[in-house]
C-alpha positions in Angstrom: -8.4 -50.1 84.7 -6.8 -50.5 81.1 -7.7 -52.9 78.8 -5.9 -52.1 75.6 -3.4 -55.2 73.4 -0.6 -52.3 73.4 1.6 -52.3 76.2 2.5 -48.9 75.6 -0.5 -47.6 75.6 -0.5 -48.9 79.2 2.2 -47.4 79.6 1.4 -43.5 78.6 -2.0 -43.8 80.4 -0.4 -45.3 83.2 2.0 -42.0 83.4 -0.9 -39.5 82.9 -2.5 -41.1 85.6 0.4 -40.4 88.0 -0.4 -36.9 87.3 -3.8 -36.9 88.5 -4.3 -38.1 92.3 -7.7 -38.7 92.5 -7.1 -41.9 90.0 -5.6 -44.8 91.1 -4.9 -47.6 88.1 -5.7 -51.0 90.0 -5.7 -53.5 87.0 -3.9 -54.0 83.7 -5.5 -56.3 81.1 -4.1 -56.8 77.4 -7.1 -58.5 76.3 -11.8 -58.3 77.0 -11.1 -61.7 78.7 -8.3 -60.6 80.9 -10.7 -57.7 81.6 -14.0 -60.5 82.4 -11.5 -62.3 84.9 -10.9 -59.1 86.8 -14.3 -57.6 87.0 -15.9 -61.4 87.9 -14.2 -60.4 91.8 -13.2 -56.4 91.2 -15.1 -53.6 90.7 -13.7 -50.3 89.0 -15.3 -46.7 88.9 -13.9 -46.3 84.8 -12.2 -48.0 82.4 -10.0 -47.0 79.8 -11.0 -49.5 77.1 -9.3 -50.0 73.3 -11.4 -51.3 70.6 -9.4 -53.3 68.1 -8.2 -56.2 70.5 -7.6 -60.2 69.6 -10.7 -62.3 70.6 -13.1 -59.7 71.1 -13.5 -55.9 70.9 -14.1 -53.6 73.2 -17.2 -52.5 72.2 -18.8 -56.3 72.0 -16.9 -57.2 75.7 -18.5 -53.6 76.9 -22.2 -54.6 75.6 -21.5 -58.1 77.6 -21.3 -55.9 80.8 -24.5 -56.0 83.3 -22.4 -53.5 85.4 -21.0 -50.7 83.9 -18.2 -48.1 84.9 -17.7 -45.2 83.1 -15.9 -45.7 79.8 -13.1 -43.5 77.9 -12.3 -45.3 74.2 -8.8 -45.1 73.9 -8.1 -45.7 69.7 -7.1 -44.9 66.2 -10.0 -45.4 64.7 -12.3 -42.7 64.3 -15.3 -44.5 62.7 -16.5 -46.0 65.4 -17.0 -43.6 67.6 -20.6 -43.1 67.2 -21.0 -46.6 67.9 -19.3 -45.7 71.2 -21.6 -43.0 72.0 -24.6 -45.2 71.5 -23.2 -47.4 74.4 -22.8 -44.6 76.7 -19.1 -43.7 76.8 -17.9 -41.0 78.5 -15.6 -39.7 75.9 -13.2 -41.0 72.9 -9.6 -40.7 72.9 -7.8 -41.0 69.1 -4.1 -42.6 69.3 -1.9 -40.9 69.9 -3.6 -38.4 72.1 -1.6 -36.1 74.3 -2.2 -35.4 78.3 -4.0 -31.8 77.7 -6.8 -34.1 75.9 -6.6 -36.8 78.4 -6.9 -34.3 81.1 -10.4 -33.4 79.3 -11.4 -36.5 79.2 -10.6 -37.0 82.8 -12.3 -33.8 83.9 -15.5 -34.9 82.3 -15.2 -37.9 84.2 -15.2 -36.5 87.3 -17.6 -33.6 86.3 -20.4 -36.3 85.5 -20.2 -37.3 88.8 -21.7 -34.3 90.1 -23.8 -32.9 86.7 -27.1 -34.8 85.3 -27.0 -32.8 82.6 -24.2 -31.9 79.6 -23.6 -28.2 79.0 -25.1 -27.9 75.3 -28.3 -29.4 77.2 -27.9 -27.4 80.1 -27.3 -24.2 77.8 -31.3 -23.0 77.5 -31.3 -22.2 81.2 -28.6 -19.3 80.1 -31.4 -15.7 78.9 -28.8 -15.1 76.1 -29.5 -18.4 74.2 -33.4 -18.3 75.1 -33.0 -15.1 73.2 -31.3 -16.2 70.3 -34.3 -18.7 70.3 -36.3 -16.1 69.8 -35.4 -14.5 67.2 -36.8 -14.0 63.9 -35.7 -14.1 60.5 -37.6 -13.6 56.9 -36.9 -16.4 54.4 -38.0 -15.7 51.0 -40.2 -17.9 48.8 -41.6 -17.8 45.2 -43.8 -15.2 46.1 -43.6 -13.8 49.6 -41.1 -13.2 52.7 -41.7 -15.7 55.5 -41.0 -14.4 58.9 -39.8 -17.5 61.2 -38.9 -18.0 64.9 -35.4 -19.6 65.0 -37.0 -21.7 68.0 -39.5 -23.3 65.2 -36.9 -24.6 62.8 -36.7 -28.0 62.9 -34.1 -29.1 59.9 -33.3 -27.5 56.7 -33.0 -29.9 53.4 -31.7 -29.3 50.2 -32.6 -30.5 46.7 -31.7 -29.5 43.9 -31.7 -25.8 43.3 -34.0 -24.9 46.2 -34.6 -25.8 49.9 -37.1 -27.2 52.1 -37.2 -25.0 55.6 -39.4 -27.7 58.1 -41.0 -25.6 60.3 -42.9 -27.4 63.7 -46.1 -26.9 62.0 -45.1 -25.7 58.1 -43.0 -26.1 55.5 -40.9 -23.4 53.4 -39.8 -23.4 49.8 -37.0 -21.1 49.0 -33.8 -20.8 46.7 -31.4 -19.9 49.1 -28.7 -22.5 49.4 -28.1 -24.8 52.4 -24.4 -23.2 52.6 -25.9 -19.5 53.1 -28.0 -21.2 55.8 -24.8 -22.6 57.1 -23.3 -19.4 56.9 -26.4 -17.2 58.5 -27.7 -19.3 61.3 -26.3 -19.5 64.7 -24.0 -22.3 65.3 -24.5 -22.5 68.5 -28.7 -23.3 67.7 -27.9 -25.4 64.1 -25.3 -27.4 62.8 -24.8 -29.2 59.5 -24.9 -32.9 59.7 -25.2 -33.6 55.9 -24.3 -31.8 52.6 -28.5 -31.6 52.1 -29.1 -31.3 55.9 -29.1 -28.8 58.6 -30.5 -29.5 62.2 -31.8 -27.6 65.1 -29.8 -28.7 67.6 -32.5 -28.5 70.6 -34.6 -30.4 68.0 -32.7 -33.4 68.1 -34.0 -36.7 69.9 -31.7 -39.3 69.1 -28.3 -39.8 67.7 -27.6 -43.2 66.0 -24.6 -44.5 64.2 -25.9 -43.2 60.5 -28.6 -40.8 61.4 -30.5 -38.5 63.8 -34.1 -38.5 64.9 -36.3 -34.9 64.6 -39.6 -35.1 65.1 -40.9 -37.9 62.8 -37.7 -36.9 60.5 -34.9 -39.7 59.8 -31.8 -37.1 59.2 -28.7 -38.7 57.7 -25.5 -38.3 59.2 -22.6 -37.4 56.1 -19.2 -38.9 56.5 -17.6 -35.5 56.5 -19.7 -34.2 59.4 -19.4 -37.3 61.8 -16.9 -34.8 63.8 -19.3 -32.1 63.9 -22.1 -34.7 65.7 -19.5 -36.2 67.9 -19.1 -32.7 69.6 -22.8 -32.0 69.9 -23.0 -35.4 71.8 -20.8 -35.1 73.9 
């Protein structure tokens, strides 16, 4: 179903869908309580759901829901979509988006059927990433060269002229600068979620609309990065 206050984005949804012929549209709603009348004697297997509608927004109608289908956020606004990710969507379309990235998002659909598990966490089953994991690298301090396991980095903070390195059970001072950590480390093991922070991604336990759980570690999310931890999440 659609639930969106644009007809035309009915419309281009509704002529993507024609294009794939395992969906079939059944419903049409311009507004959340259009959408509660439906649902109240229908059931759907996804909805394609706007958030800035009259009455009440998609996200607040979705968090109403007992019962949920899977959930593709069809909008302009890209601040929210955190939020969205916090209530489970499936993935996030920006207006306008064109069929190649509805396609995506429809293929991810119909992959989740049949895969528990997202491929950046399904990735450490694959020997090549275990032995990036393994690796070791010296970071220097004051007075001595530290030689760390990539697989014991937690996150990487700066202040000021120096970092903190937070190691599962240490803690390393050096004067290299977060952005030749950026630059060194494998992106496909850290990512930089902050102009002072930089996370291991296998470290992460929870992704919230502002921040990011490591260990006992509150990480703030930076405005500039959102993007960045939209990807990882997905």
């Amino acid at each position: 179903m659609v639930i969106d206050d644009e007809p035309i984005a009915h419309r281009i949804i509704e002529e993507y869908c024609t294009n794939l012929p395992h969906f079939k549209l059944v419903n049409h709603s311009y507004n959340a309580l259009e959408a509660m009348q439906f649902l109240a004697n229908n059931s759907v297997d996804l909805m394609f759901l706007d958030i800035n509608m009259p009455k009440l927004n998609g996200f607040d109608f979705l968090k109403t829901l007992t019962i949920k289908p899977q959930v593709i956020v069809t909008t302009a606004y890209q601040e929210f979509a955190l939020e969205g990710f916090e209530l489970n969507v499936s993935d996030y379309l920006l207006k306008p988006f064109s069929f190649e990235r509805f396609l995506k998002a429809a293929n991810k659909i119909t992959a989740e059927s049949k895969l528990p598990l997202k491929d950046h966490q399904t990735i450490s089953n694959d020997s090549s990433y275990a032995d990036e994991l393994n690796q070791r690298i010296f970071i220097k301090g004051d007075k001595a060269h530290h030689q760390i396991s990539l697989n014991d980095i937690l996150y990487i903070e700066a202040c000021g002229n120096y970092c903190l390195v937070y190691c599962r059970d240490d803690k390393v001072v050096t004067h290299q600068k977060i952005s030749q950590f950026e630059k060194d480390l494998p992106q496909n093991l850290f990512m930089r979620v902050h102009k002072s922070f930089i996370v291991a991604k296998n470290k992460v336990n929870c992704v919230s609309t502002s921040q990011l759980d490591i260990a006992e570690a509150k990480i703030p999310i930076g405005q500039t990065y959102k993007k960045t931890v939209i990807e990882f999440i997905r």
